[in-house]
Backbone atoms as SQL, in Angstrom:
CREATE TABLE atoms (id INTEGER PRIMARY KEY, chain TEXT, resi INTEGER, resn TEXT, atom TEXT, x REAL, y REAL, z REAL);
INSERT INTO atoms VALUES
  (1, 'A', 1, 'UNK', 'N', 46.413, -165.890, 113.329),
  (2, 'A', 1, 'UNK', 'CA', 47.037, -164.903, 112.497),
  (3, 'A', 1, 'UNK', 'C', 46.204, -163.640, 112.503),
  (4, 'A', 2, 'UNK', 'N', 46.703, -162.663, 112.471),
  (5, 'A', 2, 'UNK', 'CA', 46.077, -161.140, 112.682),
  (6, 'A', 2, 'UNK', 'C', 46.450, -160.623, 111.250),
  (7, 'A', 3, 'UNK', 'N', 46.446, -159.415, 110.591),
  (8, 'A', 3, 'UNK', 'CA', 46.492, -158.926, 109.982),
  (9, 'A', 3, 'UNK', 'C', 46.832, -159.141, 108.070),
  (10, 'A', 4, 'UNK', 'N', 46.854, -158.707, 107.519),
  (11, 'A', 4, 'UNK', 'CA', 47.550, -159.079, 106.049),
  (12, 'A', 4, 'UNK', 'C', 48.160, -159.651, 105.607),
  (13, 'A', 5, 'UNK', 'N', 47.653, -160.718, 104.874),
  (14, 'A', 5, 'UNK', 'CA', 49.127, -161.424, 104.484),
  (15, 'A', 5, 'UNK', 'C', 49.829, -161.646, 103.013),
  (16, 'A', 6, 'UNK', 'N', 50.840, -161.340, 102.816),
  (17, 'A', 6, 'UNK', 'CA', 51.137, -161.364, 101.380),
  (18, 'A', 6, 'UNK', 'C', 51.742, -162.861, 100.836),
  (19, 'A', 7, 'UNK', 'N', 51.494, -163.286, 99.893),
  (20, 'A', 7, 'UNK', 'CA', 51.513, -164.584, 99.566),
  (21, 'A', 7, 'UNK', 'C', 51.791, -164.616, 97.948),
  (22, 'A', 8, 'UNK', 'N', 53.214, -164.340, 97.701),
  (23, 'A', 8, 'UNK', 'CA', 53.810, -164.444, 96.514),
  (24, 'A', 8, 'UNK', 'C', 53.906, -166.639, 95.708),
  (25, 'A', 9, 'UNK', 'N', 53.373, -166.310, 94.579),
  (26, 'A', 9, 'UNK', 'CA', 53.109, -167.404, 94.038),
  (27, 'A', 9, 'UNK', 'C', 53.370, -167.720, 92.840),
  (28, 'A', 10, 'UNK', 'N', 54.535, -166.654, 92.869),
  (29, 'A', 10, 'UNK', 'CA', 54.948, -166.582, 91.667),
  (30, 'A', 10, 'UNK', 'C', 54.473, -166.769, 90.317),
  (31, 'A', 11, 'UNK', 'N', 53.020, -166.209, 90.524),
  (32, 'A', 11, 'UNK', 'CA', 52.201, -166.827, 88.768),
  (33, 'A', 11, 'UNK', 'C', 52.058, -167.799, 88.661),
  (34, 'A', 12, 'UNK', 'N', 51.870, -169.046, 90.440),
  (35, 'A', 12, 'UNK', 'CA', 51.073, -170.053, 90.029),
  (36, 'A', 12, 'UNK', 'C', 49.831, -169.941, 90.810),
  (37, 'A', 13, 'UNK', 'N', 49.006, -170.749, 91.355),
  (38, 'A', 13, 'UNK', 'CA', 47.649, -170.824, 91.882),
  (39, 'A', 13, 'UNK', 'C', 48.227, -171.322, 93.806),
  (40, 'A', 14, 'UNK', 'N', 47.339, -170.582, 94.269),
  (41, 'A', 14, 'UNK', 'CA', 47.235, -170.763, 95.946),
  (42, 'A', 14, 'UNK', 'C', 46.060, -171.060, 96.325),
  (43, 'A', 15, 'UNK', 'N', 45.833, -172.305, 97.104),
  (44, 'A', 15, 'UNK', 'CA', 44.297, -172.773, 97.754),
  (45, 'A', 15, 'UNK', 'C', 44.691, -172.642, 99.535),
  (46, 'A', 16, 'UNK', 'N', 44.215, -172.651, 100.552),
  (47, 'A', 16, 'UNK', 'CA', 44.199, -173.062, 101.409),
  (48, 'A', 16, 'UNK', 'C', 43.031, -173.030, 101.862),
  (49, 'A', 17, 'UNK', 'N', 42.354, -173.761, 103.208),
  (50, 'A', 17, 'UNK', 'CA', 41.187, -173.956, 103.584),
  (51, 'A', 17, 'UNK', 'C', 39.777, -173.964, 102.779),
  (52, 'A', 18, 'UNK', 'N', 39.827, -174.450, 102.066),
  (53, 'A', 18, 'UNK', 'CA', 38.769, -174.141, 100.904),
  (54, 'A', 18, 'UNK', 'C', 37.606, -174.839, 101.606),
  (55, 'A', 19, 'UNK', 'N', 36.484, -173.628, 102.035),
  (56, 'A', 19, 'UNK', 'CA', 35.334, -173.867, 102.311),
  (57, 'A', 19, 'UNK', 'C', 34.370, -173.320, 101.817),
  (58, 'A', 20, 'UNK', 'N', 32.863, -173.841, 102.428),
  (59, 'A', 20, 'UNK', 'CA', 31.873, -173.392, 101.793),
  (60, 'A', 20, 'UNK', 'C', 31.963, -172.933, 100.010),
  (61, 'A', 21, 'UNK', 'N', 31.780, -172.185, 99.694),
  (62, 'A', 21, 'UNK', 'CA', 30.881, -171.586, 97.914),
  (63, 'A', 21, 'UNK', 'C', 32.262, -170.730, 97.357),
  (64, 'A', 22, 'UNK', 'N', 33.403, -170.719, 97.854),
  (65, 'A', 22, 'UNK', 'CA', 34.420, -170.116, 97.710),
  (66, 'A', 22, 'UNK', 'C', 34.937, -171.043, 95.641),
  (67, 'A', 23, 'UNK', 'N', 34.785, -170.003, 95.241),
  (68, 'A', 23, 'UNK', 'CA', 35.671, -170.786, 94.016),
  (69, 'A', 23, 'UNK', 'C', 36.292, -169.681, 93.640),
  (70, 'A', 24, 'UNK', 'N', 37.258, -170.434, 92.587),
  (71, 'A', 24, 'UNK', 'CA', 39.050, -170.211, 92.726),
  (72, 'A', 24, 'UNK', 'C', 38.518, -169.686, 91.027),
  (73, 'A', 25, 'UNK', 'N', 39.258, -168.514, 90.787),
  (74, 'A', 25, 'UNK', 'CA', 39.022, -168.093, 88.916),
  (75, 'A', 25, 'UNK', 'C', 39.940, -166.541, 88.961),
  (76, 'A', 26, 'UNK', 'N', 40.235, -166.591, 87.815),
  (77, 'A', 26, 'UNK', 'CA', 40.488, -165.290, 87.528),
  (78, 'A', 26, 'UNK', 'C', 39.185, -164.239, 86.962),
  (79, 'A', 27, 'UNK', 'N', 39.153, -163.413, 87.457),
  (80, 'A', 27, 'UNK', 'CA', 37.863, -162.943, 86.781),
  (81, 'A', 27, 'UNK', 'C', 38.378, -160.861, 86.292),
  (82, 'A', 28, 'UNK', 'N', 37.733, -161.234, 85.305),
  (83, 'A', 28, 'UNK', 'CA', 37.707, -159.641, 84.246),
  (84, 'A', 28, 'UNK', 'C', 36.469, -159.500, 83.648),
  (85, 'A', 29, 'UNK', 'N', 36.053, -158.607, 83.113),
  (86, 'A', 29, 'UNK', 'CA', 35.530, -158.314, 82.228),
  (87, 'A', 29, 'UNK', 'C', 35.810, -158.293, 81.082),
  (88, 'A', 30, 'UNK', 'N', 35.924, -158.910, 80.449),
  (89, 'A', 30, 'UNK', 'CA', 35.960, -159.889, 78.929),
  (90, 'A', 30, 'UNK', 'C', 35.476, -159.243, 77.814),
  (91, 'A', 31, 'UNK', 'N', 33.746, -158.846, 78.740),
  (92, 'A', 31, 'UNK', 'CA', 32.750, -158.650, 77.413),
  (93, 'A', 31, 'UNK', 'C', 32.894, -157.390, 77.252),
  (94, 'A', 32, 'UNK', 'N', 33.259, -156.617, 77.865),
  (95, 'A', 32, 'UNK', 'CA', 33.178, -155.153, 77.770),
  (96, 'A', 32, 'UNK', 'C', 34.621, -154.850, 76.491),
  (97, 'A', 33, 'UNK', 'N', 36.207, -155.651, 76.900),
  (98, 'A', 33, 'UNK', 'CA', 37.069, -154.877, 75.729),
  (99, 'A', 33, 'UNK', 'C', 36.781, -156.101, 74.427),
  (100, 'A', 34, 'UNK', 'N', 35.954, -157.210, 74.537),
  (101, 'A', 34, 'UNK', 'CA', 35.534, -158.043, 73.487),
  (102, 'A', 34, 'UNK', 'C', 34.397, -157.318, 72.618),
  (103, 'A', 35, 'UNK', 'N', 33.728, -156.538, 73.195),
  (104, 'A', 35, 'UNK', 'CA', 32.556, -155.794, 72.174),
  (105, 'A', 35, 'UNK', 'C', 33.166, -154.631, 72.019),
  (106, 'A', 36, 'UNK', 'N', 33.769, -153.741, 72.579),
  (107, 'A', 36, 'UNK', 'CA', 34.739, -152.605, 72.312),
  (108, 'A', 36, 'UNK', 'C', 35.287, -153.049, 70.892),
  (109, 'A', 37, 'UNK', 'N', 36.218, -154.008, 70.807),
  (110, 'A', 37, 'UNK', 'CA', 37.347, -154.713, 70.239),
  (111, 'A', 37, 'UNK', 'C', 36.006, -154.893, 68.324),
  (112, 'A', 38, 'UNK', 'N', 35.533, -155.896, 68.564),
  (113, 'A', 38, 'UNK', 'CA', 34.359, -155.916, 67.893),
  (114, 'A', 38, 'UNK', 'C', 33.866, -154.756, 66.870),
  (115, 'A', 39, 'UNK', 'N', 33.255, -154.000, 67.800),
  (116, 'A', 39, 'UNK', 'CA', 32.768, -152.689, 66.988),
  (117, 'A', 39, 'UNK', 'C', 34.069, -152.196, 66.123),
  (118, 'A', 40, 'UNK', 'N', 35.119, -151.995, 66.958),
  (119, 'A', 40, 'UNK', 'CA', 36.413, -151.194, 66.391),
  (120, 'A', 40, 'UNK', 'C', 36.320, -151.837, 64.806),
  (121, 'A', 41, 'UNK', 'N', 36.481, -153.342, 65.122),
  (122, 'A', 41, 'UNK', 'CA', 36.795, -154.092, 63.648),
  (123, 'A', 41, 'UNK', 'C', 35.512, -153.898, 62.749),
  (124, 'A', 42, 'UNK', 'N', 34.465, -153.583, 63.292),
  (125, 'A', 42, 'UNK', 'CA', 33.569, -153.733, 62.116),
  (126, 'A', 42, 'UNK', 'C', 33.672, -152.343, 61.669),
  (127, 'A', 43, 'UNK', 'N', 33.513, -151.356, 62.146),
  (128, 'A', 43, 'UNK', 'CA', 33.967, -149.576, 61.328),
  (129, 'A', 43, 'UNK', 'C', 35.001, -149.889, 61.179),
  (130, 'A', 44, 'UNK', 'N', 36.391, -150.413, 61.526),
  (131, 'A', 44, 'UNK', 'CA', 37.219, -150.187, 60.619),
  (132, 'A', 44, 'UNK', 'C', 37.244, -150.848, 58.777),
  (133, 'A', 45, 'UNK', 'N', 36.444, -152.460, 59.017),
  (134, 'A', 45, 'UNK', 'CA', 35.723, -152.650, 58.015),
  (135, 'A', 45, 'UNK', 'C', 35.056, -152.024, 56.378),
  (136, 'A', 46, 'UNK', 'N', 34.103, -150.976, 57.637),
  (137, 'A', 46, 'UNK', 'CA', 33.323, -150.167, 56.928),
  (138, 'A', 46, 'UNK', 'C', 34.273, -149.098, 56.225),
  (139, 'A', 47, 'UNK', 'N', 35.137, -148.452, 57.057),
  (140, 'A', 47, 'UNK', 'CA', 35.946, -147.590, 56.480),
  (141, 'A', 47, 'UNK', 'C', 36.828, -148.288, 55.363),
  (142, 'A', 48, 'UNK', 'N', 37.215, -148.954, 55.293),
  (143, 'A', 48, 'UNK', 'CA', 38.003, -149.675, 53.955),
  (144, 'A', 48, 'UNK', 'C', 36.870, -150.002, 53.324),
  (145, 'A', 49, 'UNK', 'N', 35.830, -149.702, 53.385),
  (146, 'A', 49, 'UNK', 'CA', 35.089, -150.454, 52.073),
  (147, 'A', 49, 'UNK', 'C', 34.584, -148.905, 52.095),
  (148, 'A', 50, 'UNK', 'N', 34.293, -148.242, 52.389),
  (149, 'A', 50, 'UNK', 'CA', 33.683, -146.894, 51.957),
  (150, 'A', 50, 'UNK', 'C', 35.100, -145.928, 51.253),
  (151, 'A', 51, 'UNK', 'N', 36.263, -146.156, 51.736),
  (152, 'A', 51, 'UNK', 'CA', 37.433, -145.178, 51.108),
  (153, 'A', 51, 'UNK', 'C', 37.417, -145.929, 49.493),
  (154, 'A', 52, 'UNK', 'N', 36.872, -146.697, 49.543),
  (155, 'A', 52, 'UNK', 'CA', 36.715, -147.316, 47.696),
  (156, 'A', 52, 'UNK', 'C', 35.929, -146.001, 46.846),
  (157, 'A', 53, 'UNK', 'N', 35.134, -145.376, 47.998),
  (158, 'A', 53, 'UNK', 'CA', 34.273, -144.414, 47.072),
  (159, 'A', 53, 'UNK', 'C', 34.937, -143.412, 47.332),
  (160, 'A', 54, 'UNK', 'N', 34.949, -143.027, 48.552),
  (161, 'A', 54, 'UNK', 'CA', 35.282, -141.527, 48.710),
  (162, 'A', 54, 'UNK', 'C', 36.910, -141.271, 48.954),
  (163, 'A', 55, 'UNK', 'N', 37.344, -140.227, 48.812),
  (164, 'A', 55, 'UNK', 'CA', 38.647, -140.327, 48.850),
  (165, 'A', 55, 'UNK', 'C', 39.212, -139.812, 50.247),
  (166, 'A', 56, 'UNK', 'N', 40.166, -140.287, 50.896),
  (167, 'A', 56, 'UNK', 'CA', 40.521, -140.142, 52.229),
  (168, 'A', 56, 'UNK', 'C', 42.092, -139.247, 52.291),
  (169, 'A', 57, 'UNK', 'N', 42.198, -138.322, 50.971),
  (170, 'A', 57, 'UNK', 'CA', 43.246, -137.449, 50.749),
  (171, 'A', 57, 'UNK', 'C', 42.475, -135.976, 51.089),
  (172, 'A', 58, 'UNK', 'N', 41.531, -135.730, 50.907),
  (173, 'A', 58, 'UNK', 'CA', 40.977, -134.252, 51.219),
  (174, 'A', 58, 'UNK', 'C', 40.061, -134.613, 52.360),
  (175, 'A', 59, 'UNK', 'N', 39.820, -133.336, 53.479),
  (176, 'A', 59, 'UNK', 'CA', 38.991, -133.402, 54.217),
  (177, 'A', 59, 'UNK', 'C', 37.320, -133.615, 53.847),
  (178, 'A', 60, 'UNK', 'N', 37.025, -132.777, 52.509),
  (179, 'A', 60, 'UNK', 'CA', 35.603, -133.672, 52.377),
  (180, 'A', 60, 'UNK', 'C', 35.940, -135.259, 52.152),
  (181, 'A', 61, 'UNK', 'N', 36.756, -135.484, 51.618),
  (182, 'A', 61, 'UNK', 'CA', 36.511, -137.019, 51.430),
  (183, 'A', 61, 'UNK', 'C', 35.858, -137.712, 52.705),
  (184, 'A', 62, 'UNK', 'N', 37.310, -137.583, 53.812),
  (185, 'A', 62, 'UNK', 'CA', 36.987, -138.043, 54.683),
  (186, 'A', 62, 'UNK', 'C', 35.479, -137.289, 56.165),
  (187, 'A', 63, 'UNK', 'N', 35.080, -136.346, 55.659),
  (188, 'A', 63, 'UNK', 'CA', 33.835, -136.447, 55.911),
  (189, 'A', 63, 'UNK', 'C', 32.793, -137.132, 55.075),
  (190, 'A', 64, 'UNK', 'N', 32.658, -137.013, 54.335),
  (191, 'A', 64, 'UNK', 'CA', 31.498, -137.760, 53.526),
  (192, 'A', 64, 'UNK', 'C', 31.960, -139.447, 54.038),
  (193, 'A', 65, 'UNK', 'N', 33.092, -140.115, 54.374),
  (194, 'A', 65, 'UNK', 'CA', 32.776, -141.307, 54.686),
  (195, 'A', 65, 'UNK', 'C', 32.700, -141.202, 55.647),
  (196, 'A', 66, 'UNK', 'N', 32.994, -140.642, 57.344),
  (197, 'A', 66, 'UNK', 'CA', 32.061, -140.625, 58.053),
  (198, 'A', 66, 'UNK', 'C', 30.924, -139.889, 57.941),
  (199, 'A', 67, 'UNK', 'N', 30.251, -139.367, 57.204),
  (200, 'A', 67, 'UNK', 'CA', 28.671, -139.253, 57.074),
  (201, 'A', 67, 'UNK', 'C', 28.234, -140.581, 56.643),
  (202, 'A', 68, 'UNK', 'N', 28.817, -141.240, 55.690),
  (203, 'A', 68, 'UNK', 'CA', 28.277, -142.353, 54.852),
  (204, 'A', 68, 'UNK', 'C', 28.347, -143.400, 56.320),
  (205, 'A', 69, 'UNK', 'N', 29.424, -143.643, 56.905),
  (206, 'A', 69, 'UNK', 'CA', 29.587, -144.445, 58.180),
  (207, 'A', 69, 'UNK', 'C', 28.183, -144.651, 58.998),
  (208, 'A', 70, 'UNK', 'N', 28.122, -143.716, 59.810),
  (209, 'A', 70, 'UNK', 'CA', 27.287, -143.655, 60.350),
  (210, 'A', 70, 'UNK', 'C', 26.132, -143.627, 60.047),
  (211, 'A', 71, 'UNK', 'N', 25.552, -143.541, 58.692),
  (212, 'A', 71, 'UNK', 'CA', 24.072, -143.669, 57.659),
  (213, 'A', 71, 'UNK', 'C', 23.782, -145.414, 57.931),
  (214, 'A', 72, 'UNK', 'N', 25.102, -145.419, 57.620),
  (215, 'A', 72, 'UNK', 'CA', 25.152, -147.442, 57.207),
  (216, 'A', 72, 'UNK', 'C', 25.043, -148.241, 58.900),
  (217, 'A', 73, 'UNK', 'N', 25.584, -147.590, 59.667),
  (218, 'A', 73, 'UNK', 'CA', 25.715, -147.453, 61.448),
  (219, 'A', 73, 'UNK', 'C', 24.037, -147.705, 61.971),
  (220, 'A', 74, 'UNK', 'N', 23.583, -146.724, 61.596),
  (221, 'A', 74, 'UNK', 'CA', 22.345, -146.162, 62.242),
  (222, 'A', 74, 'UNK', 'C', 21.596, -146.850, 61.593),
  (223, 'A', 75, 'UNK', 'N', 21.697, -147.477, 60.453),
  (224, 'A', 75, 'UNK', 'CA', 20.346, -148.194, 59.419),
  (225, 'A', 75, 'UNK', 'C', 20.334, -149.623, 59.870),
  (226, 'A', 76, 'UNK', 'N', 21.206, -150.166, 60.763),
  (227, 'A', 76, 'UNK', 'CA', 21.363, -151.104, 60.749),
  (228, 'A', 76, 'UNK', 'C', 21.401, -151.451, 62.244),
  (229, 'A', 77, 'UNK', 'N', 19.893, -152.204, 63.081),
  (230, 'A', 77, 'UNK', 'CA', 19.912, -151.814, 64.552),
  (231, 'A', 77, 'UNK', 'C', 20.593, -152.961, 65.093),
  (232, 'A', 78, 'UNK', 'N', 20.954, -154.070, 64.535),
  (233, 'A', 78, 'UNK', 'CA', 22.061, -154.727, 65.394),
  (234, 'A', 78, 'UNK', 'C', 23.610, -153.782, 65.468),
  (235, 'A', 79, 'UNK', 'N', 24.186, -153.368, 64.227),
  (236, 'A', 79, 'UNK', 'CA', 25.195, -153.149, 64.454),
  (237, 'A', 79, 'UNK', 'C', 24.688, -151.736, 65.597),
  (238, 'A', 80, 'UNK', 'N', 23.838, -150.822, 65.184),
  (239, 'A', 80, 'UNK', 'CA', 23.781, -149.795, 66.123),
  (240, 'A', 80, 'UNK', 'C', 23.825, -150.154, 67.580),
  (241, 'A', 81, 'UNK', 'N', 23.328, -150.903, 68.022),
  (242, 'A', 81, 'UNK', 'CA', 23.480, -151.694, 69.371),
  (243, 'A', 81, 'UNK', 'C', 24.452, -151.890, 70.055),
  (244, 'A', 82, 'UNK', 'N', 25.221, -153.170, 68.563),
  (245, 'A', 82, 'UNK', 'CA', 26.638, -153.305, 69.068),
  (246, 'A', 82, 'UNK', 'C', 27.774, -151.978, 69.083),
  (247, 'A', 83, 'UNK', 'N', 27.482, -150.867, 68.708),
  (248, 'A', 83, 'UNK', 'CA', 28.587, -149.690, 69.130),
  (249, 'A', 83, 'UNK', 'C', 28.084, -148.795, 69.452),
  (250, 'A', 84, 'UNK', 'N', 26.995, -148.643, 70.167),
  (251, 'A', 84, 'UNK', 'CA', 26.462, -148.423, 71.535),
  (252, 'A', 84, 'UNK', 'C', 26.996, -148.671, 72.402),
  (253, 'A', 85, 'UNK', 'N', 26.238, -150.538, 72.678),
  (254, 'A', 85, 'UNK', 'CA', 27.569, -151.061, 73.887),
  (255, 'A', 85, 'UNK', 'C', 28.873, -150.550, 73.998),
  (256, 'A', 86, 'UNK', 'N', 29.983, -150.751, 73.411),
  (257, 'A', 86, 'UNK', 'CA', 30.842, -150.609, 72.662),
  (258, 'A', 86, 'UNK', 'C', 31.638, -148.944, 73.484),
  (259, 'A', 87, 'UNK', 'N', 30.251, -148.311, 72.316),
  (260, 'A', 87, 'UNK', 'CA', 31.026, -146.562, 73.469),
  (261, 'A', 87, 'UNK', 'C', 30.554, -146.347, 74.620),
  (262, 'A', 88, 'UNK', 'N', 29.559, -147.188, 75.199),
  (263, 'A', 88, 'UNK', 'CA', 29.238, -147.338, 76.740),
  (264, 'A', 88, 'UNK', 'C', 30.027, -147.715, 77.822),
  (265, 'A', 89, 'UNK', 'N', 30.982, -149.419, 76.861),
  (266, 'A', 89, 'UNK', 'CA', 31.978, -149.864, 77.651),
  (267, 'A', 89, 'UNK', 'C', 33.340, -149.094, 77.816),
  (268, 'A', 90, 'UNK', 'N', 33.705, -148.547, 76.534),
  (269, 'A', 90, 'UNK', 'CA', 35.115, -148.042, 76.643),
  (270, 'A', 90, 'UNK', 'C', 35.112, -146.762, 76.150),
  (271, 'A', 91, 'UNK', 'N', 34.173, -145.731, 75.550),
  (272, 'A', 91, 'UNK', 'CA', 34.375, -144.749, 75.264),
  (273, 'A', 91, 'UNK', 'C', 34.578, -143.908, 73.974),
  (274, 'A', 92, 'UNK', 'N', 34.386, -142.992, 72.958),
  (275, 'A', 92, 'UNK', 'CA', 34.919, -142.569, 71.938),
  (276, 'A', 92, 'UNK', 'C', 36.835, -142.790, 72.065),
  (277, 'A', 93, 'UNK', 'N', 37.467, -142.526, 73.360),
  (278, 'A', 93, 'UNK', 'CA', 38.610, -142.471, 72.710),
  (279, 'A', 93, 'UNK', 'C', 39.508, -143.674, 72.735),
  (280, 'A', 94, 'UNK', 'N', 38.988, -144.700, 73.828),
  (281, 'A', 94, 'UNK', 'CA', 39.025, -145.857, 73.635),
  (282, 'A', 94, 'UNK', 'C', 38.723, -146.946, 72.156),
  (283, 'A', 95, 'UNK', 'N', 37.831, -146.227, 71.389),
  (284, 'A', 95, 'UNK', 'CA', 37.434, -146.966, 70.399),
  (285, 'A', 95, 'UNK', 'C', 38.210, -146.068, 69.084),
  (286, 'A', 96, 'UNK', 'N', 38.366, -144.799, 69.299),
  (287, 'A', 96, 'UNK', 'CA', 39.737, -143.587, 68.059),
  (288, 'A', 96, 'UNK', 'C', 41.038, -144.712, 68.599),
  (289, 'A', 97, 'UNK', 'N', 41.318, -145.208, 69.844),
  (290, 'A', 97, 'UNK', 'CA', 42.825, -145.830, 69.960),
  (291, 'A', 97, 'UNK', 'C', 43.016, -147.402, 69.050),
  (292, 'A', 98, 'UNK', 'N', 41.660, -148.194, 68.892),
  (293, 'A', 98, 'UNK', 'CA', 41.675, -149.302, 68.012),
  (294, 'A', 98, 'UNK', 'C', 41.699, -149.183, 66.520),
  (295, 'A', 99, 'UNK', 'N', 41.125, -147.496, 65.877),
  (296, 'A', 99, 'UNK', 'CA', 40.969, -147.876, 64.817),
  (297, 'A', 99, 'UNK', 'C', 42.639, -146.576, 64.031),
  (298, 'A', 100, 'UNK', 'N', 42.492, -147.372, 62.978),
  (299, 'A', 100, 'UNK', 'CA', 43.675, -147.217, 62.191),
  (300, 'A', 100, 'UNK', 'C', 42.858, -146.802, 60.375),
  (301, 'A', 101, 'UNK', 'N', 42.500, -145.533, 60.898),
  (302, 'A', 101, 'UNK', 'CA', 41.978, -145.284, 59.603),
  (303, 'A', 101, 'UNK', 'C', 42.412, -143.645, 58.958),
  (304, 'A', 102, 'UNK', 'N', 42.513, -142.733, 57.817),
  (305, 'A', 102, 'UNK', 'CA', 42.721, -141.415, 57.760),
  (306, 'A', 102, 'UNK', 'C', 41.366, -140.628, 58.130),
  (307, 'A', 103, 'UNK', 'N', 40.395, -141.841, 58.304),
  (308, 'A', 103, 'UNK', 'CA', 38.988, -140.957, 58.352),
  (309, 'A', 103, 'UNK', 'C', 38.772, -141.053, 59.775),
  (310, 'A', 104, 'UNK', 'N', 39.557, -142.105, 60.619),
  (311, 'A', 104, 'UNK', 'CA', 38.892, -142.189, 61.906),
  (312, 'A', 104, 'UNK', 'C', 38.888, -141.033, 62.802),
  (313, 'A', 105, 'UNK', 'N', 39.474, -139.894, 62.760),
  (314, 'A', 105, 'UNK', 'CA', 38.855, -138.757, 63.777),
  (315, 'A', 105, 'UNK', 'C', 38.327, -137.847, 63.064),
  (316, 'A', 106, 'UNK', 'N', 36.906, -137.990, 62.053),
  (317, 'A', 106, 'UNK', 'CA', 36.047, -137.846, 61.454),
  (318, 'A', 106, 'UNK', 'C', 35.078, -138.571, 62.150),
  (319, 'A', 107, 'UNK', 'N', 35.126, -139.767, 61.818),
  (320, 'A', 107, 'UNK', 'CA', 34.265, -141.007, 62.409),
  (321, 'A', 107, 'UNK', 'C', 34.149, -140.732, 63.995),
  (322, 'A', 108, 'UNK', 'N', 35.225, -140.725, 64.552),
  (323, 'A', 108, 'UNK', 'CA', 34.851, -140.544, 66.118),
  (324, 'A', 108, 'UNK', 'C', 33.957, -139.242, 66.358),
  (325, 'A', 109, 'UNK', 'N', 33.818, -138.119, 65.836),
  (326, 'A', 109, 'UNK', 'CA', 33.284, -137.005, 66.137),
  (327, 'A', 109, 'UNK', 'C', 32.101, -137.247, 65.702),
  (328, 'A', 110, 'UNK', 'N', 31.864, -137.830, 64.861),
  (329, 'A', 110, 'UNK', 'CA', 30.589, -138.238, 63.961),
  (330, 'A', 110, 'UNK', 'C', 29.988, -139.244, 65.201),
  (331, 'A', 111, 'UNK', 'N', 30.433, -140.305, 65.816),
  (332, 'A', 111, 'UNK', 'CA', 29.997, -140.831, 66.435),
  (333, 'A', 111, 'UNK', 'C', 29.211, -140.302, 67.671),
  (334, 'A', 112, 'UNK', 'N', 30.799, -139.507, 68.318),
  (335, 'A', 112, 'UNK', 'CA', 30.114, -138.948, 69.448),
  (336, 'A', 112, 'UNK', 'C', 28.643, -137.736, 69.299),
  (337, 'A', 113, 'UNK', 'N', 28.363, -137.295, 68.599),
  (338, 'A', 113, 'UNK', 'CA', 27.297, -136.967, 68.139),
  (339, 'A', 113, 'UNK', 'C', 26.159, -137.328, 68.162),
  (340, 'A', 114, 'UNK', 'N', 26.364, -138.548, 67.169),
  (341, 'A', 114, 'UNK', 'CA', 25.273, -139.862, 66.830),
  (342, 'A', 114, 'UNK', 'C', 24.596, -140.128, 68.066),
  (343, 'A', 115, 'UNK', 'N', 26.048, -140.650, 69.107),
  (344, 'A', 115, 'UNK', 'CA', 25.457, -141.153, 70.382),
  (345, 'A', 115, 'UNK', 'C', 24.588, -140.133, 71.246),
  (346, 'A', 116, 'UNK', 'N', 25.160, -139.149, 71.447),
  (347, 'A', 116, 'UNK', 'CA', 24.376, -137.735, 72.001),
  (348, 'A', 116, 'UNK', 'C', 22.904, -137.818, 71.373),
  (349, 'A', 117, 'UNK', 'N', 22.543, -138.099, 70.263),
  (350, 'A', 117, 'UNK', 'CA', 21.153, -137.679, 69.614),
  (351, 'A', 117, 'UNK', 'C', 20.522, -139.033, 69.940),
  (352, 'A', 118, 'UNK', 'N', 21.097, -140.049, 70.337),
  (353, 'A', 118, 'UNK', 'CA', 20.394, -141.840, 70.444),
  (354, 'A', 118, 'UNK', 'C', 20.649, -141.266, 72.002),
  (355, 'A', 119, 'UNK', 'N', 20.479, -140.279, 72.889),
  (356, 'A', 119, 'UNK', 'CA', 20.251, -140.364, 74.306),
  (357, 'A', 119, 'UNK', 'C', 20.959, -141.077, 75.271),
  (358, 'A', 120, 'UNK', 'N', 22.075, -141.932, 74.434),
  (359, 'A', 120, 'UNK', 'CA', 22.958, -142.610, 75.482),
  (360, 'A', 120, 'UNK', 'C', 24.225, -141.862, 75.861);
């Protein structure tokens, strides 16, 4: 056989000649939208427990809870780590598309910042 071959399987599994170190898997990257995914939920977290104080109807409100965000972010070097990784793997706007907050494009600008001054 010469050239390309297409081999429809309709969404089940195909083996042939299985030699040597060859193994059969689907493979992704997992950990990258699993810690993305992660971080999202823990600031969004934070943001429902910080709109208890500040109010998320006026624009200071929702600055002062991302100031407060990122205080609580940065004080804390596991979570800082984990959304590090996080905007390493997928990005500020990747991580503004998970969260569902009135403060979150506060928070994202606040972030991207944060990250700029932590050198990553």
């Amino acid at each position: 056989m010469s050239g390309d071959r297409n081999i429809n399987t309709g969404g089940g599994n195909y083996n042939e000649n299985i030699k040597g170190d060859y193994i059969q898997g689907n493979y992704y990257a997992a950990g990258k939208n699993q810690s993305l995914a992660d971080a999202a939920a823990e600031i969004q977290a934070l943001l429902e427990q910080l709109e208890k104080t500040y109010s998320t109807g006026t624009t200071k409100g929702k600055m002062m809870i991302a100031t407060e965000a990122i205080e609580q972010i940065d004080s804390h070097p596991k979570l800082t780590s984990r959304v590090l990784s996080a905007l390493k793997a997928g990005g500020t706007s990747a991580l503004d598309s998970l969260l569902d907050h009135p403060a979150a494009s506060f928070v994202i600008r606040a972030l991207e910042d944060w990250q700029q001054s932590k050198g990553d």
